[in-house]
PDB file of N, CA, C and O in Angstrom:
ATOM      1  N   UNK A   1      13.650 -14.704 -21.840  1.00  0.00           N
ATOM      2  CA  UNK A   1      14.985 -14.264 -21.546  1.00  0.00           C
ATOM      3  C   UNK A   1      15.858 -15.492 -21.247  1.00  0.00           C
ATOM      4  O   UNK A   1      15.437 -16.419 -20.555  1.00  0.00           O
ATOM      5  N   UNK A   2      17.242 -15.468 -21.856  1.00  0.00           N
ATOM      6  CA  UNK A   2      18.105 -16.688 -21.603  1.00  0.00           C
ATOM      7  C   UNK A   2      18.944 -16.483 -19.870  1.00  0.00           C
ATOM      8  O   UNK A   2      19.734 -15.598 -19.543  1.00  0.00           O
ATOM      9  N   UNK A   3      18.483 -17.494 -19.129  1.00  0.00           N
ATOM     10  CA  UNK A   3      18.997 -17.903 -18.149  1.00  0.00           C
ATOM     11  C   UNK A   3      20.455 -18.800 -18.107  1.00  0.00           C
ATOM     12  O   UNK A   3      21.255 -18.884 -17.175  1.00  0.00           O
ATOM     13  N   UNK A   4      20.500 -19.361 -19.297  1.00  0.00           N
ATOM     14  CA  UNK A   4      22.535 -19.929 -19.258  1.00  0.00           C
ATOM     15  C   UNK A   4      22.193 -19.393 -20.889  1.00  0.00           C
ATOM     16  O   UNK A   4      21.169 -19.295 -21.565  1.00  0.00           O
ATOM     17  N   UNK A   5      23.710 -19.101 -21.110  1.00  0.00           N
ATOM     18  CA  UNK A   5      24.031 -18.699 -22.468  1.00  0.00           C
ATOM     19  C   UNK A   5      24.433 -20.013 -22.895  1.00  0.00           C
ATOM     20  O   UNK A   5      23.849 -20.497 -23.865  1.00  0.00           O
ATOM     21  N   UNK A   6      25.241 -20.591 -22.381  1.00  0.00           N
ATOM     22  CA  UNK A   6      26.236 -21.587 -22.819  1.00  0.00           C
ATOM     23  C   UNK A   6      25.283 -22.775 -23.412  1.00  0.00           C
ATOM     24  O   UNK A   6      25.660 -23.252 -24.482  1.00  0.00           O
ATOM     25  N   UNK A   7      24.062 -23.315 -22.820  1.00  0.00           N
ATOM     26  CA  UNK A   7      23.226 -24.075 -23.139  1.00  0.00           C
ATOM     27  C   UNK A   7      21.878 -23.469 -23.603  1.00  0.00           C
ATOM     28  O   UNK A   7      20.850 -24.144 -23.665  1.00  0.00           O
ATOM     29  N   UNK A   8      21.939 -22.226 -23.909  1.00  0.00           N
ATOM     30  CA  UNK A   8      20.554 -21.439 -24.303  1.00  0.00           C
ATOM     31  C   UNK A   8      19.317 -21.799 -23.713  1.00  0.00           C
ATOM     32  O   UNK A   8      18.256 -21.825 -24.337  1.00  0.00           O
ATOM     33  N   UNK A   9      19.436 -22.054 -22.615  1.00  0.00           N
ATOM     34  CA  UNK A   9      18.297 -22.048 -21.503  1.00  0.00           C
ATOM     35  C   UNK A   9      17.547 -21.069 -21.323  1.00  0.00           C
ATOM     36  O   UNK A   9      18.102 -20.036 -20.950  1.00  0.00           O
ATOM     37  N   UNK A  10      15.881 -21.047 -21.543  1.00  0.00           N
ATOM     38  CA  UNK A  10      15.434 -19.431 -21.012  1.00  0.00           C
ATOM     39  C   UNK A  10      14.698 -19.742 -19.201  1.00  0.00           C
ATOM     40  O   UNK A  10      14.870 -20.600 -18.336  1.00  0.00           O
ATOM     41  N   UNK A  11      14.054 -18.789 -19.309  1.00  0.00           N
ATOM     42  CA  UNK A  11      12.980 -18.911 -18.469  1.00  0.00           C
ATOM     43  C   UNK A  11      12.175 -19.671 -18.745  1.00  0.00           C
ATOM     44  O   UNK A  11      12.301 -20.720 -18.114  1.00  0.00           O
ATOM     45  N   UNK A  12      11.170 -19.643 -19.582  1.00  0.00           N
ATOM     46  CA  UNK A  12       9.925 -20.173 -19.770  1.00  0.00           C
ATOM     47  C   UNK A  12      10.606 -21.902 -19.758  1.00  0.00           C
ATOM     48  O   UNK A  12       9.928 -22.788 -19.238  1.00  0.00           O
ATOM     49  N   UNK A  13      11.861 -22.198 -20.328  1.00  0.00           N
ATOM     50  CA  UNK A  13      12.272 -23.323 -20.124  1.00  0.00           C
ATOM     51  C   UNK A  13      12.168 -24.292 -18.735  1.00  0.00           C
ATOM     52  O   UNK A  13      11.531 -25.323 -18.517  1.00  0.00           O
ATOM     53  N   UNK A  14      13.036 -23.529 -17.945  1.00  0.00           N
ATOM     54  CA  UNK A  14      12.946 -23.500 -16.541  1.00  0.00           C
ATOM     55  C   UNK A  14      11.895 -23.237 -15.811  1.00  0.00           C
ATOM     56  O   UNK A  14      11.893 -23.497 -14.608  1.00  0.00           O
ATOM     57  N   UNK A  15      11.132 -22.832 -16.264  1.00  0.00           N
ATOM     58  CA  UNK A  15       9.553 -23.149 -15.253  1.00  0.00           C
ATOM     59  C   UNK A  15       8.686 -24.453 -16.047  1.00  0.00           C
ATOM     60  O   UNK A  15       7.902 -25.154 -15.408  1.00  0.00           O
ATOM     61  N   UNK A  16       8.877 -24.607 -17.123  1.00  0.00           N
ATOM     62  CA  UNK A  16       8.214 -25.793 -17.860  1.00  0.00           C
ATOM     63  C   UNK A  16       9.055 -27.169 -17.122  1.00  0.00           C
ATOM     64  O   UNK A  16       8.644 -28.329 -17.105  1.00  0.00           O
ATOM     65  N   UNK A  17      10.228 -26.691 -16.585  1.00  0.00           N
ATOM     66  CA  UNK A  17      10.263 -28.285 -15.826  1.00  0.00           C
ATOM     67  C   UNK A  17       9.662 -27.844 -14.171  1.00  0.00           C
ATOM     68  O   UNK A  17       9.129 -28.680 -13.442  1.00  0.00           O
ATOM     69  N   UNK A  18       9.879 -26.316 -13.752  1.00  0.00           N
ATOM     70  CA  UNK A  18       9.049 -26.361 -12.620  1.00  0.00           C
ATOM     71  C   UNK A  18       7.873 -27.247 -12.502  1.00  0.00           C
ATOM     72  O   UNK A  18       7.692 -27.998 -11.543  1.00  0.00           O
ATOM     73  N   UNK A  19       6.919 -27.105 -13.719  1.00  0.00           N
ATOM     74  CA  UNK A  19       5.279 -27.674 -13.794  1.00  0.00           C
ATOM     75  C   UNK A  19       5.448 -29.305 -13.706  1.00  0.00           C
ATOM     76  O   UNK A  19       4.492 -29.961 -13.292  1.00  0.00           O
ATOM     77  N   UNK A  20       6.500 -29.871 -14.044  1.00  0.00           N
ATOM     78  CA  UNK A  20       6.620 -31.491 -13.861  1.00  0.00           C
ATOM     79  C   UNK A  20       6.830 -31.689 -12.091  1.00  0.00           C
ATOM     80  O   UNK A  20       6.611 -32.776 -11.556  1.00  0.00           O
ATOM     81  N   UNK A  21       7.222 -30.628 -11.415  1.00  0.00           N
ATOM     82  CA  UNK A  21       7.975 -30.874 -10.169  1.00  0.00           C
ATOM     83  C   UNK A  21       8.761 -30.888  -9.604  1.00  0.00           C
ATOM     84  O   UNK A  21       8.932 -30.819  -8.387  1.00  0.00           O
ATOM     85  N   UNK A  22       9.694 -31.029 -10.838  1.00  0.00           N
ATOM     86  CA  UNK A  22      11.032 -30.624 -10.696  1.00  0.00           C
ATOM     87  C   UNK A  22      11.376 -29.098 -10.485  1.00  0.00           C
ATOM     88  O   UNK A  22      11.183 -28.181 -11.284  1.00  0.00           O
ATOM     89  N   UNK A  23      12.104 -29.023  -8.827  1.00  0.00           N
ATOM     90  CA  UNK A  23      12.604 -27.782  -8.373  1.00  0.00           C
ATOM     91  C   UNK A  23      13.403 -27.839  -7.269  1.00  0.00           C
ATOM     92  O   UNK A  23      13.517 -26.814  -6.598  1.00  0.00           O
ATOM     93  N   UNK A  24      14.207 -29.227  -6.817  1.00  0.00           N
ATOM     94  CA  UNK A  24      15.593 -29.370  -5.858  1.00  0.00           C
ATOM     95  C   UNK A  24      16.394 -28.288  -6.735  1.00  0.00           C
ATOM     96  O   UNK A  24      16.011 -27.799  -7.798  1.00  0.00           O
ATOM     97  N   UNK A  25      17.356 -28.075  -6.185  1.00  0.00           N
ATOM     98  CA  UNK A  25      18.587 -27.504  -7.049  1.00  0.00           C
ATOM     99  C   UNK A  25      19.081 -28.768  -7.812  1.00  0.00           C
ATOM    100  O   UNK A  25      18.950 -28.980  -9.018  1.00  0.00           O
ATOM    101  N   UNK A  26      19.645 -29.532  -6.926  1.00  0.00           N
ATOM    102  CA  UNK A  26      20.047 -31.255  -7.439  1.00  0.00           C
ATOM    103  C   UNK A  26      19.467 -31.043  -8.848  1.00  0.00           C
ATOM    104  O   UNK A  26      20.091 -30.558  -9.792  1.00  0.00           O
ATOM    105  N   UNK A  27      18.042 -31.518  -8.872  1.00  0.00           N
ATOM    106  CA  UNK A  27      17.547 -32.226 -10.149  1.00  0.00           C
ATOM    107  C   UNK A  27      17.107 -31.279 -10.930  1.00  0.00           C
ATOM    108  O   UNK A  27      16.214 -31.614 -11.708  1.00  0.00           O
ATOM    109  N   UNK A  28      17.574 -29.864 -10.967  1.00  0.00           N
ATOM    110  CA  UNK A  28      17.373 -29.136 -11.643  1.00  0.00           C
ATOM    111  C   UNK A  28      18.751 -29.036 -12.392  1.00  0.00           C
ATOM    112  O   UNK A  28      18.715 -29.397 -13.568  1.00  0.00           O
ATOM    113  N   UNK A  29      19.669 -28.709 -12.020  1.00  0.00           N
ATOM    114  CA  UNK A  29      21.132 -29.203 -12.692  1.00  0.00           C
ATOM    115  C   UNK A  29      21.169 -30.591 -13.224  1.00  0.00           C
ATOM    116  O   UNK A  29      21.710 -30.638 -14.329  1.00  0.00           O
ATOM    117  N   UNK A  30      20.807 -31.589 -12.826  1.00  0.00           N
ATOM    118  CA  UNK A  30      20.839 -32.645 -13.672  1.00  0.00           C
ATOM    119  C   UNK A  30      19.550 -32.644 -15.163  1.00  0.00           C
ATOM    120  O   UNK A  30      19.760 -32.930 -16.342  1.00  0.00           O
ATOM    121  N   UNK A  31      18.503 -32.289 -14.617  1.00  0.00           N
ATOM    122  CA  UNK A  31      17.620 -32.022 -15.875  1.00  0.00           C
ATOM    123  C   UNK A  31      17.863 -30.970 -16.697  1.00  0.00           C
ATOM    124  O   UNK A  31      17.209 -31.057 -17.736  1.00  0.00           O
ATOM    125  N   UNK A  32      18.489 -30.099 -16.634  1.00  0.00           N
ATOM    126  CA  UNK A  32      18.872 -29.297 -17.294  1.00  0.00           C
ATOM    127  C   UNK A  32      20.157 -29.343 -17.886  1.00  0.00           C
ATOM    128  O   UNK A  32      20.319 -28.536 -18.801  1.00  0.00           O
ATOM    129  N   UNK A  33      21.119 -30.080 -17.603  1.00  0.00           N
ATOM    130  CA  UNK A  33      22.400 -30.000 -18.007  1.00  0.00           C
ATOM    131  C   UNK A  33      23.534 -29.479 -17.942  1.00  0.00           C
ATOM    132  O   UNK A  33      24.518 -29.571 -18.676  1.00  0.00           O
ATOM    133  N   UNK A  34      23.183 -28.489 -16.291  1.00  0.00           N
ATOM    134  CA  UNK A  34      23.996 -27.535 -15.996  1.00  0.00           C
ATOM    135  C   UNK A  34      25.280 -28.071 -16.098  1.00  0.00           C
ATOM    136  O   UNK A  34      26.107 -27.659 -16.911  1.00  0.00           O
ATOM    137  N   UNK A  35      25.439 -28.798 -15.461  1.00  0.00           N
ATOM    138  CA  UNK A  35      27.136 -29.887 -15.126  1.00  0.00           C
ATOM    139  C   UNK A  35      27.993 -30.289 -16.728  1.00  0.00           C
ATOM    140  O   UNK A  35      29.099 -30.793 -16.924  1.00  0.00           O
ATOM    141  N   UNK A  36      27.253 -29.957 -17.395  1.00  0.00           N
ATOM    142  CA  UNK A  36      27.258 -30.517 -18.774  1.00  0.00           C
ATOM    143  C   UNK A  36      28.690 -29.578 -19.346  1.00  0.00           C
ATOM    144  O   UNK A  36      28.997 -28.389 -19.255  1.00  0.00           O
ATOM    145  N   UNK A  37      29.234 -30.584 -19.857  1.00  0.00           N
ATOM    146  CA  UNK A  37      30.801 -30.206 -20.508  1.00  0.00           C
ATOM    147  C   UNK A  37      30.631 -29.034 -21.026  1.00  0.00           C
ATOM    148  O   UNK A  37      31.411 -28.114 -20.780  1.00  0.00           O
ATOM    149  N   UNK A  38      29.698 -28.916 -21.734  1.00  0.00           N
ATOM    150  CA  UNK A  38      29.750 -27.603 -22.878  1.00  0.00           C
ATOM    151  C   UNK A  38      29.156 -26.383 -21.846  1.00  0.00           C
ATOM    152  O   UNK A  38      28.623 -25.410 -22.379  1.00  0.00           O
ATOM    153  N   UNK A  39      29.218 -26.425 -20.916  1.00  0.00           N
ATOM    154  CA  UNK A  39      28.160 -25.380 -20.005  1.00  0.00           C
ATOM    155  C   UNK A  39      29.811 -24.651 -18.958  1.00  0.00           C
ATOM    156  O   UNK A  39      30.776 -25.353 -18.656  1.00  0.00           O
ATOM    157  N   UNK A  40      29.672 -23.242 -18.643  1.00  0.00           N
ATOM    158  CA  UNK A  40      30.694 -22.857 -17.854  1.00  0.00           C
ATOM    159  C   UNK A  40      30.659 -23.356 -16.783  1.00  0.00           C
ATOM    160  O   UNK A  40      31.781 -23.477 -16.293  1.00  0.00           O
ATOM    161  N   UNK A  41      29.640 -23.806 -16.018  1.00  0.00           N
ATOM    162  CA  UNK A  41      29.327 -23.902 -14.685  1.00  0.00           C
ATOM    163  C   UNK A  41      29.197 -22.886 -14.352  1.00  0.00           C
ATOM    164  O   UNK A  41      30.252 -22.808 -13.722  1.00  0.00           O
ATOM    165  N   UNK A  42      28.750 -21.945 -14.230  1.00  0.00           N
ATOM    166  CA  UNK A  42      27.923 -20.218 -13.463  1.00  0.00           C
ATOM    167  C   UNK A  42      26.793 -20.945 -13.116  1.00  0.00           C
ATOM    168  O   UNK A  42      26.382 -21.060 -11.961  1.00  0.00           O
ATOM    169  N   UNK A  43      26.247 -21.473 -14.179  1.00  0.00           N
ATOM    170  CA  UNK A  43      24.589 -21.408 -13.391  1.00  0.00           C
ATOM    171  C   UNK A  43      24.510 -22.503 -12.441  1.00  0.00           C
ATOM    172  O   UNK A  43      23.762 -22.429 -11.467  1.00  0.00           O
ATOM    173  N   UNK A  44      25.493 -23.864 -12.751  1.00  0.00           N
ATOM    174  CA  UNK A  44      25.662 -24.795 -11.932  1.00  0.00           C
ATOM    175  C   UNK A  44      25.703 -23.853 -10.309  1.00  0.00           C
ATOM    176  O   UNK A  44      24.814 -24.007  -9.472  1.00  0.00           O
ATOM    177  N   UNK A  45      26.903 -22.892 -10.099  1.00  0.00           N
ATOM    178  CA  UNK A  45      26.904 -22.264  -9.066  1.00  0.00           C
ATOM    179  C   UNK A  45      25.949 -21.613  -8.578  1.00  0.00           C
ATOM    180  O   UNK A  45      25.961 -21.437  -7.360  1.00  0.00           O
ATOM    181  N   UNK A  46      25.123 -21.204  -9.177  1.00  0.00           N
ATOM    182  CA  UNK A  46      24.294 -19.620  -9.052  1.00  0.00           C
ATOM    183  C   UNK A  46      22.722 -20.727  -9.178  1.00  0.00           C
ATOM    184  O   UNK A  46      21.721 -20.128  -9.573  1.00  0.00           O
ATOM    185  N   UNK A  47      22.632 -21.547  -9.003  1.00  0.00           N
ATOM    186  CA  UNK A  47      21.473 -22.431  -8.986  1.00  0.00           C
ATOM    187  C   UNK A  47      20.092 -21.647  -8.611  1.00  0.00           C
ATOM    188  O   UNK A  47      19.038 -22.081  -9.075  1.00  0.00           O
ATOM    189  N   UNK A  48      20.097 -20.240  -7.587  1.00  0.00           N
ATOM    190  CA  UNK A  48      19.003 -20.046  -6.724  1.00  0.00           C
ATOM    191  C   UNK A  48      17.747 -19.717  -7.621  1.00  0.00           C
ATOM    192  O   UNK A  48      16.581 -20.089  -7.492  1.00  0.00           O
ATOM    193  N   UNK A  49      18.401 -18.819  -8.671  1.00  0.00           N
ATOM    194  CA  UNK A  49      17.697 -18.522  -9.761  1.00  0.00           C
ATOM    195  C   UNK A  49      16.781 -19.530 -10.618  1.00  0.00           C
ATOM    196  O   UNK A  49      15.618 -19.338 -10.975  1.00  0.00           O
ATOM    197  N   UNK A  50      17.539 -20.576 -10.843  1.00  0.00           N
ATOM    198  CA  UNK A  50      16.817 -21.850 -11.291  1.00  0.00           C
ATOM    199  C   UNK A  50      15.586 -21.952 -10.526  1.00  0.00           C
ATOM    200  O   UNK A  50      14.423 -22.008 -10.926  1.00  0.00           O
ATOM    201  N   UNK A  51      16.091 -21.966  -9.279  1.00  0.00           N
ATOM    202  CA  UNK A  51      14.992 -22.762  -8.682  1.00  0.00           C
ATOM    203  C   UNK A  51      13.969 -21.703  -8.083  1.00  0.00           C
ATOM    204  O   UNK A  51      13.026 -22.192  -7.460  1.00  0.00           O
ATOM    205  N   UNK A  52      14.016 -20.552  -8.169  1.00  0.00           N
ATOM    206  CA  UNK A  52      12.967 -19.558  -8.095  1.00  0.00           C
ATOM    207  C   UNK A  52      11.774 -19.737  -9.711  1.00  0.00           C
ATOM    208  O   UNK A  52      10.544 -19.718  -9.764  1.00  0.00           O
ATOM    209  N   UNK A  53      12.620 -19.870 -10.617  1.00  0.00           N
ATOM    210  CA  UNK A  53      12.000 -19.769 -11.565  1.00  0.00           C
ATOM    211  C   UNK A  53      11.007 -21.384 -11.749  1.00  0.00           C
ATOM    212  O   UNK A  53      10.012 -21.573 -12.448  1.00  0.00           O
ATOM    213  N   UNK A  54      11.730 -22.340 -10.850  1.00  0.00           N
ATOM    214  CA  UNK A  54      11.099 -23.416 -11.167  1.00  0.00           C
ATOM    215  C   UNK A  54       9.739 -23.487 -10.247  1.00  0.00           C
ATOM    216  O   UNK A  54       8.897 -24.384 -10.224  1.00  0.00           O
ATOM    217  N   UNK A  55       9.779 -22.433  -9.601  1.00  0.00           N
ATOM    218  CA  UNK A  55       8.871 -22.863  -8.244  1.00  0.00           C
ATOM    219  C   UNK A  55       7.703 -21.919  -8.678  1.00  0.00           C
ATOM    220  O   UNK A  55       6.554 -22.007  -8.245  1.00  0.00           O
ATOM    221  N   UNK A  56       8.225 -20.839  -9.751  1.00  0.00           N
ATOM    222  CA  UNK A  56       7.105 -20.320 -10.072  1.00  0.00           C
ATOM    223  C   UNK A  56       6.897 -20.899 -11.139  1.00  0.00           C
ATOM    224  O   UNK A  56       5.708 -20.593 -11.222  1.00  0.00           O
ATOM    225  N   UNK A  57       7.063 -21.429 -11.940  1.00  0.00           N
ATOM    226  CA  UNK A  57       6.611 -22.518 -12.840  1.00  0.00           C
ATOM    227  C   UNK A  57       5.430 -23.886 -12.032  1.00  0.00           C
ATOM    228  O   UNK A  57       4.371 -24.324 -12.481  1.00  0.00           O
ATOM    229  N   UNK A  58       5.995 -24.165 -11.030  1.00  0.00           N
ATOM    230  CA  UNK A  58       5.334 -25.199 -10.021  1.00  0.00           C
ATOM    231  C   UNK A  58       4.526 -24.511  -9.663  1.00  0.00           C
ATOM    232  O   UNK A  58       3.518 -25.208  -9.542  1.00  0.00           O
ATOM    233  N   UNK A  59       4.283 -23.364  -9.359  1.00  0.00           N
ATOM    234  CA  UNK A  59       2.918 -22.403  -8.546  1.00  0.00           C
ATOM    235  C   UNK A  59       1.841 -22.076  -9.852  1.00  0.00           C
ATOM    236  O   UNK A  59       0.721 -21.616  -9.633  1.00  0.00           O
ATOM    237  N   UNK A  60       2.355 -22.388 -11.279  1.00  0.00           N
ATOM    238  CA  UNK A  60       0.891 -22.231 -12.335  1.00  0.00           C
ATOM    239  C   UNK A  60       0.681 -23.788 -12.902  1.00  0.00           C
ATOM    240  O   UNK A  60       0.381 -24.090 -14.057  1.00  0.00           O
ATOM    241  N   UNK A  61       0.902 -24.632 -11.863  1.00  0.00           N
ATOM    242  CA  UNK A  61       0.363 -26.017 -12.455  1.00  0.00           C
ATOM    243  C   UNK A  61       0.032 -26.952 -10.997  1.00  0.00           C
ATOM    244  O   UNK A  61       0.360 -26.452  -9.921  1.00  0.00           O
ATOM    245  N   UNK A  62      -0.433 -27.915 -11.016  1.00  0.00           N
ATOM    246  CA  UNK A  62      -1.324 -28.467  -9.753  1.00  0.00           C
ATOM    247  C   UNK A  62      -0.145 -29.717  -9.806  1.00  0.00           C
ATOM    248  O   UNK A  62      -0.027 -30.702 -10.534  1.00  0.00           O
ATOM    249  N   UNK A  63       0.726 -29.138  -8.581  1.00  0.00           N
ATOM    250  CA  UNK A  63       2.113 -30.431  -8.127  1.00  0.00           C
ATOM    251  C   UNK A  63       1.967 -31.071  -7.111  1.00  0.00           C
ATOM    252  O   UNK A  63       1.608 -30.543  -6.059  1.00  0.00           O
ATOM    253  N   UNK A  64       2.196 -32.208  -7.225  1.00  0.00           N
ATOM    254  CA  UNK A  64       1.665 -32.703  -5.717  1.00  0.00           C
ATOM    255  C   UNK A  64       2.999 -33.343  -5.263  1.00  0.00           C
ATOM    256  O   UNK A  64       3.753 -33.759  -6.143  1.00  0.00           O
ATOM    257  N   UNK A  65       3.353 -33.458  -3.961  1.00  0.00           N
ATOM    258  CA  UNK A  65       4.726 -34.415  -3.303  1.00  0.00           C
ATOM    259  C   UNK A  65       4.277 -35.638  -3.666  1.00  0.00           C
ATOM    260  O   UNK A  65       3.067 -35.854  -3.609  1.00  0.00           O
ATOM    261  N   UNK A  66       5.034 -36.489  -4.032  1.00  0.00           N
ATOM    262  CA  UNK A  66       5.142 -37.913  -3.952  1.00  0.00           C
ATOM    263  C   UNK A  66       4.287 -38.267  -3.065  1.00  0.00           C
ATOM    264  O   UNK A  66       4.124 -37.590  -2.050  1.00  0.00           O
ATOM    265  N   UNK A  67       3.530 -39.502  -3.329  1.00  0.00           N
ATOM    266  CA  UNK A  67       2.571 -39.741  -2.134  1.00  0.00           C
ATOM    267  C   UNK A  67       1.269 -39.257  -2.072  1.00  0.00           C
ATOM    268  O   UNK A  67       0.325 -39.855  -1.556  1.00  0.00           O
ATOM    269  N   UNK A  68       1.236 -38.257  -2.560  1.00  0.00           N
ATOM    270  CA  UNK A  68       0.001 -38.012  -1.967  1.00  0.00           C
ATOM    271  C   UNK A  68      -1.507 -37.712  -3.326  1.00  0.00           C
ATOM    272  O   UNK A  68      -2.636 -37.228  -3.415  1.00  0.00           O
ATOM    273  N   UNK A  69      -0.576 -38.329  -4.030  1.00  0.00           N
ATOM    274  CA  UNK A  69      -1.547 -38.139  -5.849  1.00  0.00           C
ATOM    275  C   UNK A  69      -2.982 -38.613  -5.631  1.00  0.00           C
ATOM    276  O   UNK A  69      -3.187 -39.687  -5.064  1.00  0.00           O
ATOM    277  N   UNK A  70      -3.721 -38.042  -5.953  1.00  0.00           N
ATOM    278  CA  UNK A  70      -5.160 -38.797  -5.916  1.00  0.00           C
ATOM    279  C   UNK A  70      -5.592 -39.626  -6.907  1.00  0.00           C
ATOM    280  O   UNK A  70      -5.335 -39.503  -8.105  1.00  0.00           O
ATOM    281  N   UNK A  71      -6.414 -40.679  -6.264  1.00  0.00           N
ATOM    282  CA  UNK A  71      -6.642 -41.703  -6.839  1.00  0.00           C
ATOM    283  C   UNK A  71      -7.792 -41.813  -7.690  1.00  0.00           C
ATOM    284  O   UNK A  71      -8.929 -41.758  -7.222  1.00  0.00           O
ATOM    285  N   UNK A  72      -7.519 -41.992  -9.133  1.00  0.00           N
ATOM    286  CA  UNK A  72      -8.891 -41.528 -10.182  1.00  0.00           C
ATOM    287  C   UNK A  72      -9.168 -43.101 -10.617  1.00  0.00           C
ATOM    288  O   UNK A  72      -8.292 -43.915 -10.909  1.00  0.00           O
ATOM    289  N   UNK A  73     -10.646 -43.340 -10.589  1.00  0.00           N
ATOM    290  CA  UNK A  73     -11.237 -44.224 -10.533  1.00  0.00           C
ATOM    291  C   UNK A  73     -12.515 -44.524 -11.595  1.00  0.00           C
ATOM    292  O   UNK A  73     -13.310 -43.601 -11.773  1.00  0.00           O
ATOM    293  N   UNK A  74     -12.678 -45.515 -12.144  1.00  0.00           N
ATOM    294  CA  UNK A  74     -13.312 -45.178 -13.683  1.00  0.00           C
ATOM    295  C   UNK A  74     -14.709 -46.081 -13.349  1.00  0.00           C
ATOM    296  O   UNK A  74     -14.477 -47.254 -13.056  1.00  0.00           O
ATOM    297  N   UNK A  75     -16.115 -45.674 -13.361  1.00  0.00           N
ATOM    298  CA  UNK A  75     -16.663 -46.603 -13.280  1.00  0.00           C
ATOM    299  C   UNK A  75     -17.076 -46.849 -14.363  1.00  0.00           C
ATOM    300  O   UNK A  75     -17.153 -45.887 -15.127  1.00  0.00           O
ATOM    301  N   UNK A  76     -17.598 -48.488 -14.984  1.00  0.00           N
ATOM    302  CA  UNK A  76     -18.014 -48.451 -16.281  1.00  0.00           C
ATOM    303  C   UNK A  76     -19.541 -49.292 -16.044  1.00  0.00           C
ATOM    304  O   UNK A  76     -19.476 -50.093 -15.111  1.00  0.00           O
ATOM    305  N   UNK A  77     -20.740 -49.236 -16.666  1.00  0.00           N
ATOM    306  CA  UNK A  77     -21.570 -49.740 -16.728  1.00  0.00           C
ATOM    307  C   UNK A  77     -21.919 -50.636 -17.820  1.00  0.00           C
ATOM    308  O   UNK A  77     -23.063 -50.617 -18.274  1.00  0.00           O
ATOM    309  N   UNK A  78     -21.075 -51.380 -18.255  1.00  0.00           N
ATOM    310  CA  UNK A  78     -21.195 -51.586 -19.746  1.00  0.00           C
ATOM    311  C   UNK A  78     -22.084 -52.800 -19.418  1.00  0.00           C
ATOM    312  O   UNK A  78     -22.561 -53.480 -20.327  1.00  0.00           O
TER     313      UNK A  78
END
């Protein structure tokens, strides 16, 4: 289902940047393009939606805060 008309944004869009981490309102309007000339600004306003959808996008992929990434470590026996 399209979430902005103006930029043909859907859902599944908006949770596919949820899964990167992205889900401020902020950097969800900037990654998305809400502010963007060709866009009415509604969704710029109406952001909450974005970011519901981004957070359930973030809840089917393994996000971690800054900081706290685990550290993968390779041993080789060569």
């Amino acid at each position: 289902m399209y979430v902005c008309i103006c930029l043909a944004i859907t859902e599944a869009q908006v949770k596919d940047v949820g899964r990167t981490g992205t889900v401020a309102p902020s950097a969800l309007i900037d990654v998305l393009g809400l502010k963007d000339r060709n866009c009415c600004g509604r969704c710029a306003r109406q952001v909450d939606r974005f970011v519901t959808l981004a957070w359930e996008g973030a809840g089917e992929a393994e996000v971690r805060p800054i900081g706290t990434a685990r550290l993968q470590t390779q041993t080789s026996f060569a």
